[in-house]
Biotite code that builds the C-alpha atoms (Angstrom):
import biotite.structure as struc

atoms = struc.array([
    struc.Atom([127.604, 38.962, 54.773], chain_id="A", res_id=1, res_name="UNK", atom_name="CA", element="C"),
    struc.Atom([129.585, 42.258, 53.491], chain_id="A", res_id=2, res_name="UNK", atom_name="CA", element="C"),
    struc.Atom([126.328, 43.925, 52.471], chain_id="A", res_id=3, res_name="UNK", atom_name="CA", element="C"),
    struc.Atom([124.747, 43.291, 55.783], chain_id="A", res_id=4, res_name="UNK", atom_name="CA", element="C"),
    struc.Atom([127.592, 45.097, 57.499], chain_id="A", res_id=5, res_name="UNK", atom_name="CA", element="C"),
    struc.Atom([127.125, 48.024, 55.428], chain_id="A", res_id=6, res_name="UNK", atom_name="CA", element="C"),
    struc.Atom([123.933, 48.165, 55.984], chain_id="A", res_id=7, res_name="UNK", atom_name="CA", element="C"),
    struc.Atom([124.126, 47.935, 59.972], chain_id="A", res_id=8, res_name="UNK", atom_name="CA", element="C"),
    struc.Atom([126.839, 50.845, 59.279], chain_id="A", res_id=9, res_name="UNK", atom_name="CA", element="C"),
    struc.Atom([124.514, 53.141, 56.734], chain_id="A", res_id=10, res_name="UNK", atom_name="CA", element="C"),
    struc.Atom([122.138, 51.980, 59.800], chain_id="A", res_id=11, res_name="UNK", atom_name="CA", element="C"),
    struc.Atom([124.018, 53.113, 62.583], chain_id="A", res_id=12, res_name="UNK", atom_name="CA", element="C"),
    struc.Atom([125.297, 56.892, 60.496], chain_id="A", res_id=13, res_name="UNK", atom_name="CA", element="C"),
    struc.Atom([121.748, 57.227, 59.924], chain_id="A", res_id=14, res_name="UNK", atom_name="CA", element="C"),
    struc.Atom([120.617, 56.634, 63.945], chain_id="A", res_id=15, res_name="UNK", atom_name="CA", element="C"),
    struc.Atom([123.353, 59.084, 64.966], chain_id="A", res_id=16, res_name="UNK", atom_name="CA", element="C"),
    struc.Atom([121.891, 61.992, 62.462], chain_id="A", res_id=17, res_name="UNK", atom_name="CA", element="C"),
    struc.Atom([118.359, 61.247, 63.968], chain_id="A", res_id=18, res_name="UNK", atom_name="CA", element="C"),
    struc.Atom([119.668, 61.473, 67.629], chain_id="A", res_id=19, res_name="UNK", atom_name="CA", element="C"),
    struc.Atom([121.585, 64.977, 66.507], chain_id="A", res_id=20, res_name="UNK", atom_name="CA", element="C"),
    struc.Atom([118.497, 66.137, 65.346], chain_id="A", res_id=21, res_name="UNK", atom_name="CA", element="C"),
    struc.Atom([116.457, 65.043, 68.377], chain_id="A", res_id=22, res_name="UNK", atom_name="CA", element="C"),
    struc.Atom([119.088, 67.405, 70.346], chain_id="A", res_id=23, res_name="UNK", atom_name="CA", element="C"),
    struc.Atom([118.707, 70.022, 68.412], chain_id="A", res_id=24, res_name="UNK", atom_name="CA", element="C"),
    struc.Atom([114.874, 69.726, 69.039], chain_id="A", res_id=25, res_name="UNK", atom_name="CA", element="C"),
    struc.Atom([114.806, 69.371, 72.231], chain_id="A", res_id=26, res_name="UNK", atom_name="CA", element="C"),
    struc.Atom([117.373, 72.878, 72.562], chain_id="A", res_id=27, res_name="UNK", atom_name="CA", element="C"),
    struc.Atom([114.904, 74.518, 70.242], chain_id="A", res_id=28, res_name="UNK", atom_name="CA", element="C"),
    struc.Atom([111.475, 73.141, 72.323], chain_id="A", res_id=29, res_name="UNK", atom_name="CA", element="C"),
    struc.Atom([113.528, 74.546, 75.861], chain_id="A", res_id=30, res_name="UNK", atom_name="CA", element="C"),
    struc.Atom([113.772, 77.962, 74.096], chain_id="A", res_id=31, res_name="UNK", atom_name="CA", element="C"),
    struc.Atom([110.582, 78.383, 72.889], chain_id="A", res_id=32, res_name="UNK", atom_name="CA", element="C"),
    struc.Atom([109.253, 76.725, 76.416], chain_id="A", res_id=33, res_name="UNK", atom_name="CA", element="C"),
    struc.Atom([111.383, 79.814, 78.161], chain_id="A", res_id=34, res_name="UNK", atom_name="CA", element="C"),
    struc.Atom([110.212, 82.749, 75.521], chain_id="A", res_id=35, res_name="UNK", atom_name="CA", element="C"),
    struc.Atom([106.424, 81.560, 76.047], chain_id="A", res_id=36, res_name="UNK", atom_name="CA", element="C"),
    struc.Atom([107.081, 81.403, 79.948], chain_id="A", res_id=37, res_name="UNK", atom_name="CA", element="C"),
    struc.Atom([108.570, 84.855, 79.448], chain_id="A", res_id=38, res_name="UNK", atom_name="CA", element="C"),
    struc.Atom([105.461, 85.936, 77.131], chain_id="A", res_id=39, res_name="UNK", atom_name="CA", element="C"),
    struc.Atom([102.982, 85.094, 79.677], chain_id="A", res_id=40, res_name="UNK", atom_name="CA", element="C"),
    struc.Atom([104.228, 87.044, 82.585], chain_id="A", res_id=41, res_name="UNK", atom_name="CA", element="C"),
    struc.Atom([104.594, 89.554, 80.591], chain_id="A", res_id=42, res_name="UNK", atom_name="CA", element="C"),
    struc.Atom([101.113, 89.007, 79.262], chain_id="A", res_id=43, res_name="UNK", atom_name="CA", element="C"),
    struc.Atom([100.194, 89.054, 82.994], chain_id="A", res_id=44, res_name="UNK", atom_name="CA", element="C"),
    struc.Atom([102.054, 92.483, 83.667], chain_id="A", res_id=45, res_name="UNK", atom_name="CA", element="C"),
    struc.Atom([100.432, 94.555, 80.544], chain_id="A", res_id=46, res_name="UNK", atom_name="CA", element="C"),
    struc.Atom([96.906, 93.224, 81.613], chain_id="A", res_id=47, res_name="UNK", atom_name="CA", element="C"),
    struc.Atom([97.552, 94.795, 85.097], chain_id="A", res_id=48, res_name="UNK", atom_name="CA", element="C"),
    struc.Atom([99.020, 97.975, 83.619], chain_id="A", res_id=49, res_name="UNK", atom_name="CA", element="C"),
    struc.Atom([95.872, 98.357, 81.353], chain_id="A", res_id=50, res_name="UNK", atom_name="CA", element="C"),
    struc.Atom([93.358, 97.624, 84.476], chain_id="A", res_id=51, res_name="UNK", atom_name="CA", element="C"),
    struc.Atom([95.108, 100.263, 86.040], chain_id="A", res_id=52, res_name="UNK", atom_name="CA", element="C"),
    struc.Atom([94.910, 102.716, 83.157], chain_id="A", res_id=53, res_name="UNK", atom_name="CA", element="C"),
    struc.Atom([91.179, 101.491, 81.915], chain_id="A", res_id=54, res_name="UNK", atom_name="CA", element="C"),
    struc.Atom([90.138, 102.556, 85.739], chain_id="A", res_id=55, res_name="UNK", atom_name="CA", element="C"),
    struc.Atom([90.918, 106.181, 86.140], chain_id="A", res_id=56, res_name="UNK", atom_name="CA", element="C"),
    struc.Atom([89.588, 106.767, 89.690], chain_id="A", res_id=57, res_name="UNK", atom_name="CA", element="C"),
    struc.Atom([91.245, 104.017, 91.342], chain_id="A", res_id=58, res_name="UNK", atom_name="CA", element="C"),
    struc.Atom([94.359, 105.152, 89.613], chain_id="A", res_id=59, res_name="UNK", atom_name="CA", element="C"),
    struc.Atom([94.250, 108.714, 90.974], chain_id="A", res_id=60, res_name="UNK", atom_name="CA", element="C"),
    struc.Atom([93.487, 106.899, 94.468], chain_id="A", res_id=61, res_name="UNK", atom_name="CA", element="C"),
    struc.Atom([96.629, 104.802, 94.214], chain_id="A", res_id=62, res_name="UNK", atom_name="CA", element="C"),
    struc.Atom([98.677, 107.942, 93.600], chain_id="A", res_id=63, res_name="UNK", atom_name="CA", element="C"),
    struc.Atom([97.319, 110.073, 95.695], chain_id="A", res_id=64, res_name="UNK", atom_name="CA", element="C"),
    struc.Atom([98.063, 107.029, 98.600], chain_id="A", res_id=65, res_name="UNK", atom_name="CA", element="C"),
    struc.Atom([101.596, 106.630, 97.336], chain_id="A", res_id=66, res_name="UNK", atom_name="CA", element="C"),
    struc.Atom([105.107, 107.673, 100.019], chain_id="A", res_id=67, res_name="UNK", atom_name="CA", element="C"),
    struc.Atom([106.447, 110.668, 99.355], chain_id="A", res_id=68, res_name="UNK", atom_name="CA", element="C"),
    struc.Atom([109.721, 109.122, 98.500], chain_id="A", res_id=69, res_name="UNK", atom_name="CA", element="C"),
    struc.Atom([107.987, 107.328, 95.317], chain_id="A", res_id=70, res_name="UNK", atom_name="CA", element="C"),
    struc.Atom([106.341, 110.779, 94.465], chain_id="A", res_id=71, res_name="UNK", atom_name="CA", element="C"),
    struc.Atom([109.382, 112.338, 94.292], chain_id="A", res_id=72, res_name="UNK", atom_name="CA", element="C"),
    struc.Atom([112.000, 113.098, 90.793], chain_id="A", res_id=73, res_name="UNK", atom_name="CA", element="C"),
    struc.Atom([114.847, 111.232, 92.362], chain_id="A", res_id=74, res_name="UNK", atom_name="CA", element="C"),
    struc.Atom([114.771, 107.336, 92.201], chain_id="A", res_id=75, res_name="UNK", atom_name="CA", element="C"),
    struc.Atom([114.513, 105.800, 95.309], chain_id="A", res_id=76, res_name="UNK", atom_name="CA", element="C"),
    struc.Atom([114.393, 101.888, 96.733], chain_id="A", res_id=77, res_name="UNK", atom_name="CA", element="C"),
    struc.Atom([111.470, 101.399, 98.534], chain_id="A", res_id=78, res_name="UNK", atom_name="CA", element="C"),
    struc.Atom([111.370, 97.094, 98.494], chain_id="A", res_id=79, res_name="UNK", atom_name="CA", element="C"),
    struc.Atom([112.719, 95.747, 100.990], chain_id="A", res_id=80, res_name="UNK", atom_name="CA", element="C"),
    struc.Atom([115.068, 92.820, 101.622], chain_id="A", res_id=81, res_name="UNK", atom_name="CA", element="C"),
    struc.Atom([111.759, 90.692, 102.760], chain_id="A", res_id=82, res_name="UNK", atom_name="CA", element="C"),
    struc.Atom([110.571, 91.990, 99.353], chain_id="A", res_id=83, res_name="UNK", atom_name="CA", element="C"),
    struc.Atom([113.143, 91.021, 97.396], chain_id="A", res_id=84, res_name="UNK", atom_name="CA", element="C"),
    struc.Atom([113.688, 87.484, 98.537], chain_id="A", res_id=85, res_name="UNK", atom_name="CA", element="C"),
    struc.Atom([110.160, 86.589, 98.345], chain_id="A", res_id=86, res_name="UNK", atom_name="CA", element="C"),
    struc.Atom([109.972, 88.113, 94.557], chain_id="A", res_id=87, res_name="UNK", atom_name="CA", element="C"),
    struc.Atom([112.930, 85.558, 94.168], chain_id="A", res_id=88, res_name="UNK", atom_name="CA", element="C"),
    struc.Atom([111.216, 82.770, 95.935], chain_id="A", res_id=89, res_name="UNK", atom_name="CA", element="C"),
    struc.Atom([108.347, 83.410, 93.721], chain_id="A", res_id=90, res_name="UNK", atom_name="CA", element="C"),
    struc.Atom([110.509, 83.555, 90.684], chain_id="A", res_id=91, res_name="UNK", atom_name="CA", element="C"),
    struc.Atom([111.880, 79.825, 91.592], chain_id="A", res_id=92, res_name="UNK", atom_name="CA", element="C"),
    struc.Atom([108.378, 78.030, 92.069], chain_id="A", res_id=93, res_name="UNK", atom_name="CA", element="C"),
    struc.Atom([107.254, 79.410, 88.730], chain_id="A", res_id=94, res_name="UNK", atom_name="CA", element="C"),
    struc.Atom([110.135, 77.886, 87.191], chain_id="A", res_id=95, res_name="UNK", atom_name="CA", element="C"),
    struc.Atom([112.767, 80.261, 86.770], chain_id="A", res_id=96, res_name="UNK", atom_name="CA", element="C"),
    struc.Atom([116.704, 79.926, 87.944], chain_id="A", res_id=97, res_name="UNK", atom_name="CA", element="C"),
    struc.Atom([117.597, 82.488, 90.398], chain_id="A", res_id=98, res_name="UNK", atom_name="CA", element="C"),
    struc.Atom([120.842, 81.327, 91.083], chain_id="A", res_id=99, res_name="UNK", atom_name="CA", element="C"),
    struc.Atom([124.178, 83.183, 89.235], chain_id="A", res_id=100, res_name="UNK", atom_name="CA", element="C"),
    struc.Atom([124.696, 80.406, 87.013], chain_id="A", res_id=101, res_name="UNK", atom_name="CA", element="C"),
    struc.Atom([121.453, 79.876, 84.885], chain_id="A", res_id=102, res_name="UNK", atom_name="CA", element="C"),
    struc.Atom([119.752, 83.091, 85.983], chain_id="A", res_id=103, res_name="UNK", atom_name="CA", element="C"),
    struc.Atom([116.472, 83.431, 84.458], chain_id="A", res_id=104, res_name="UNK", atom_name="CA", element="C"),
    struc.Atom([116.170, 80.992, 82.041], chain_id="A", res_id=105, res_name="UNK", atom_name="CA", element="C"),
    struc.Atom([113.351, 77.955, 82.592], chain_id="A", res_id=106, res_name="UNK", atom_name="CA", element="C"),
    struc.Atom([114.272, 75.087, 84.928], chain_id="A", res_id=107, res_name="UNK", atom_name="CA", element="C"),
    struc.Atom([113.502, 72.089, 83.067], chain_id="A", res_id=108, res_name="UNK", atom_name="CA", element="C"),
    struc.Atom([114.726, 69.182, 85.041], chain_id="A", res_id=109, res_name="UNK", atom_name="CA", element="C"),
    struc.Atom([113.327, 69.364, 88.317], chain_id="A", res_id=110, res_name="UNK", atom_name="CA", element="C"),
    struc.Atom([114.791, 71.363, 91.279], chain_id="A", res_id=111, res_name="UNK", atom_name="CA", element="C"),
    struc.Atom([118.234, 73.985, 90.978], chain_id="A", res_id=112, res_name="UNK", atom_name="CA", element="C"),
    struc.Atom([120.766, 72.828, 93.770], chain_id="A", res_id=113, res_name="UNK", atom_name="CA", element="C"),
    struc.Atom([122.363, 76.249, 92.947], chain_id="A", res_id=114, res_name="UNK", atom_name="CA", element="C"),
    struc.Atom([119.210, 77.937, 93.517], chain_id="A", res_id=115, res_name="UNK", atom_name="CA", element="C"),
    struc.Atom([118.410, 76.097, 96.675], chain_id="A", res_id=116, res_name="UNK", atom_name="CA", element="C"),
    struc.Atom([121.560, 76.923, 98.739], chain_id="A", res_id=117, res_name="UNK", atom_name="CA", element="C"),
    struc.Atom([120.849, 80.772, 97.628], chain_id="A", res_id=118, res_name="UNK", atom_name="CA", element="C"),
    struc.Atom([117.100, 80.432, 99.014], chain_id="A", res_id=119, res_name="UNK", atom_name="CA", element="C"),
    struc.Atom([118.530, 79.274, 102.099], chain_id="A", res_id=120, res_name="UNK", atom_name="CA", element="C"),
    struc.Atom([120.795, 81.652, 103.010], chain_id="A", res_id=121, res_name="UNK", atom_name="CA", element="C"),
])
């Protein structure tokens, strides 16, 4: 009877090391979920800079068509606040936080309550 409680207890040690490792996993699979979520935009944003390099005479078209205030050596804001909440709306339903708290990193469990309440203001 005493070796069968040892056993249950070696048992239950044992379960509580697998379900520490299973966290640790599951922190590890988020991060690499994020960094390949980060990769791919960024993938996304070198392919269009290279289109726009590779083609030369569209390129000098697109600068020649560009505002005066982009042209310029000061920096200057051109997006607007339209602009800026639609990047951010765009940035949510690809699966980013937007909110202050978790800010850029992967949503993972469904929909941000944080991130919500900022869309709709």
């Amino acid at each position: 009877m005493k070796d069968i409680f040892l056993r249950v207890e070696e048992l239950e040690s044992h379960l509580g090391d697998v379900h520490a490792d299973f966290g640790d996993l599951k922190l590890k699979i988020k991060e690499l979920l994020e960094e390949n979520q980060r990769l791919r935009i960024e993938n996304q944003q070198l392919r269009k800079v290279l289109k726009r390099e590779t083609e030369p005479a569209a390129m000098t078209q697109e600068v020649a068509e560009e505002p005066a205030a982009i042209k310029g050596d000061k920096p200057s804001v051109v997006m607007g606040v339209g602009e800026g909440y639609d990047n951010l709306a765009r940035l949510y339903h690809e699966g980013f936080h937007i909110c202050n708290v978790y800010y850029g990193h992967l949503r993972m469990e469904g929909d941000c309550l944080f991130c919500l309440s900022f869309l709709s203001k």
